[in-house]
C-alpha positions as CSV (number, residue, x, y, z in Angstrom):
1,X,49.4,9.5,154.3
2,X,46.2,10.5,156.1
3,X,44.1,8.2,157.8
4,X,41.5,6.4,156.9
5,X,41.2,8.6,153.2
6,X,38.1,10.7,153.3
7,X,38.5,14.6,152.6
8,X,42.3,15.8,152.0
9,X,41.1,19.3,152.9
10,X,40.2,18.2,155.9
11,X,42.4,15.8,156.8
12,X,45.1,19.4,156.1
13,X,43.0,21.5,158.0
14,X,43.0,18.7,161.3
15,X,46.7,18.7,160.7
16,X,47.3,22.4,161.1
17,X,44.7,22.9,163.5
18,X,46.0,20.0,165.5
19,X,50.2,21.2,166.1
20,X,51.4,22.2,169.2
21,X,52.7,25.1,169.7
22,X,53.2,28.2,172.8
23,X,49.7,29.5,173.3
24,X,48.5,32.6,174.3
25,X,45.4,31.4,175.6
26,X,43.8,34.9,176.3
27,X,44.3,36.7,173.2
28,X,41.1,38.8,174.3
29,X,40.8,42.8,172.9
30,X,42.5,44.2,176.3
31,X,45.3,41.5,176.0
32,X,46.3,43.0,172.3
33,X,47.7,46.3,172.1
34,X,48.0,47.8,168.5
35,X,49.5,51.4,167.8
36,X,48.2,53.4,165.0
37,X,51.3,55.5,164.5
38,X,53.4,52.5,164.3
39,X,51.4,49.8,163.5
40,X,52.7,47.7,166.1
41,X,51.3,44.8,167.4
42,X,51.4,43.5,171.5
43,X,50.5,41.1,173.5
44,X,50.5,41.4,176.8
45,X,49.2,39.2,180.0
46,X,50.6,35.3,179.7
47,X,49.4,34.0,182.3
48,X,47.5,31.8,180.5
49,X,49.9,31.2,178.5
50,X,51.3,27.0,177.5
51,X,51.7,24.3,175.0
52,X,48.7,23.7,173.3
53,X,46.7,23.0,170.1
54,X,47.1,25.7,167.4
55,X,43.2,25.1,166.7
56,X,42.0,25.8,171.1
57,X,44.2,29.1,170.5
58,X,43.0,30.3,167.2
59,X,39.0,29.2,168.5
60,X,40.0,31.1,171.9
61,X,40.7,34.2,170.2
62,X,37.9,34.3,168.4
63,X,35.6,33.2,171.8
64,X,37.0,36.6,173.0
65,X,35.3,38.7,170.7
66,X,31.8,38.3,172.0
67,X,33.7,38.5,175.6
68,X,35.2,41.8,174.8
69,X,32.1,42.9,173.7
70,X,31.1,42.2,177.0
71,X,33.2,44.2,178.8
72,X,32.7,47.3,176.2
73,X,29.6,47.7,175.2
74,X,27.9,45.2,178.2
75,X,26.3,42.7,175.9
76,X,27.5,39.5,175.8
77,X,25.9,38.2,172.2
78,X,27.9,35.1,170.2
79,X,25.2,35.8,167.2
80,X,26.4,39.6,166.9
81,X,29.9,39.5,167.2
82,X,31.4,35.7,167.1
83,X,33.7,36.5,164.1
84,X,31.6,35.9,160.1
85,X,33.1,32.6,158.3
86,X,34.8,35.6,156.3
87,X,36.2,36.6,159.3
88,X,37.3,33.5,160.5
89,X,38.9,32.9,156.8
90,X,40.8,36.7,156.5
91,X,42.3,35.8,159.9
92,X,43.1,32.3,159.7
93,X,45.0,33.3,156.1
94,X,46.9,35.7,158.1
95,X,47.8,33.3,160.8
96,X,48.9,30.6,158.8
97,X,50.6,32.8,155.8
98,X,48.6,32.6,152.5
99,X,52.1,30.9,151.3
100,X,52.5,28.2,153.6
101,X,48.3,27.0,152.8
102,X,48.9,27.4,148.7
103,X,52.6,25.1,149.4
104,X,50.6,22.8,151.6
105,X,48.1,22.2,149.1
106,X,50.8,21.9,146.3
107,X,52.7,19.1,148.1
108,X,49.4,17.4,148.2
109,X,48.0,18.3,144.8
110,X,45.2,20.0,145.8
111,X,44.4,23.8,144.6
112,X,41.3,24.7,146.0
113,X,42.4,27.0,149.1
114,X,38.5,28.1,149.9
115,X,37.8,24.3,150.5
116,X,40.6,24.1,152.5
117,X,39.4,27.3,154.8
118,X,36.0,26.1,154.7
119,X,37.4,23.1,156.2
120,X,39.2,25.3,159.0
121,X,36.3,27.0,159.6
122,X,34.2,23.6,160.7
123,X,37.0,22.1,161.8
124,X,37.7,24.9,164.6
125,X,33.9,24.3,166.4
126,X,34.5,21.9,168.5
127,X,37.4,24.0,169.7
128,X,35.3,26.8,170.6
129,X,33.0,24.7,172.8
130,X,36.1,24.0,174.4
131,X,37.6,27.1,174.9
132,X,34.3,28.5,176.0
133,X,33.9,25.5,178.6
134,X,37.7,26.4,179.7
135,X,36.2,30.0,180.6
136,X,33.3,28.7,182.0
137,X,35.1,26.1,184.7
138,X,37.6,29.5,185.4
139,X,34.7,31.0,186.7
140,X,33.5,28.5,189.1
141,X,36.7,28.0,190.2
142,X,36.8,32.2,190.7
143,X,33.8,32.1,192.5
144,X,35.3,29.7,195.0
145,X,38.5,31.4,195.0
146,X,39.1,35.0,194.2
147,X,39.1,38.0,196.3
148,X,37.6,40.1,193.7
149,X,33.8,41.1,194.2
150,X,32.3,39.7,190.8
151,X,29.5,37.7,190.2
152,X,31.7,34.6,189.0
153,X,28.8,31.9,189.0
154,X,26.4,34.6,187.0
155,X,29.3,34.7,184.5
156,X,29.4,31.2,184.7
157,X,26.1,30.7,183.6
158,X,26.2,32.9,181.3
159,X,29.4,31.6,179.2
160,X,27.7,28.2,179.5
161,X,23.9,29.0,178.4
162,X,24.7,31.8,176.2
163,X,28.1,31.0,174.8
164,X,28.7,27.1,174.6
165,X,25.8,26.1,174.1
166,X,25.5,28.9,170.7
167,X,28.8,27.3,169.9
168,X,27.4,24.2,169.8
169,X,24.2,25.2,168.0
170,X,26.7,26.3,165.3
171,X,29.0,23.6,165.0
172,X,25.8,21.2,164.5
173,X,24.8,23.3,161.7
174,X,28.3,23.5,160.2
175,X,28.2,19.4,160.2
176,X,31.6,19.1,162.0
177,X,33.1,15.1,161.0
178,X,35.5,14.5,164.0
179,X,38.8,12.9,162.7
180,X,38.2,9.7,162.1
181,X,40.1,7.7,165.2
182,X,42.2,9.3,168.1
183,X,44.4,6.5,168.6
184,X,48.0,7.1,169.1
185,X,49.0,5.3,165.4
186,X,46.7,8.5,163.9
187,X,47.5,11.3,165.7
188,X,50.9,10.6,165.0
189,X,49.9,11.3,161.1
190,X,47.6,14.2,161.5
């Protein structure tokens, strides 16, 4: 049962976004390692790594694309390089297996799988802004902290002016609809 009715696709999409599972929670471009030759795929770095939403992890990842640019190229632009809603879909079908979304829709006799990842794609917003806000409290707490000569509070600043508050510009536009209640009796059904 989902609560309160409204929209089965995104009542599925809160569902998915909302299990916990072992996050990465730095799945930046330097943190994956990928071999041509073999086409294998690494993560590396865990540090950061513990129980989380499936939704903060996914939204992290994608939070890091802008970041990496950063560090490659020296520009730090969400508009640019935050992954497309293409993007976002491609991945998020790979994630979740292509399977398991077209089974989860036939157990609740629904068949439109691009409402369904338009759904994720709204639905992940808010969990940008707090992945980005997670990034931007490390720094201050860097700047206060680490050893390593870095302008923390500029980087700071800069998650927070350029990157949240884009983020939030976006999930405004996207009209984001926040599951209807968080109590307890609800969150036990999403």
């Amino acid at each position: 049962a989902q609560c309160g009715g409204g929209d089965p696709y995104q009542h599925l999409a809160q569902k998915l976004l909302f299990e916990v599972v072992f996050c990465h929670g730095d799945l930046l471009g330097g943190n994956i390692l990928y071999s041509e030759s073999t086409t294998n795929l690494r993560f590396i770095d865990y540090e950061y790594s513990s129980h989380g939403f499936v939704g903060l992890d996914i939204a992290n990842h994608f939070a890091a694309v802008p970041e990496s640019c950063l560090v490659t190229e020296g520009v730090f632009d969400v508009d640019k390089y935050f992954p497309s809603p293409a993007q976002q879909k491609a991945f998020l079908i790979a994630y979740f297996s292509e399977d398991r979304l077209l089974e989860a829709l036939r157990v609740l006799q629904l068949d439109d799988i691009d409402r369904l990842l338009d759904a994720f794609v709204r639905n992940l917003s808010p969990f940008v802004m707090v992945a980005e806000i997670r990034w931007v409290l490390w720094a201050v707490v860097q700047a206060g902290y680490s050893p390593v000569d870095f302008d923390y509070l500029d980087y700071a600043n800069m998650r927070f002016y350029k990157g949240y508050h884009a983020y939030k510009e976006r999930m405004q536009l996207l009209q984001y609809e926040p599951p209807e209640t968080h109590n307890e009796d609800n969150r036990a059904q999403l």
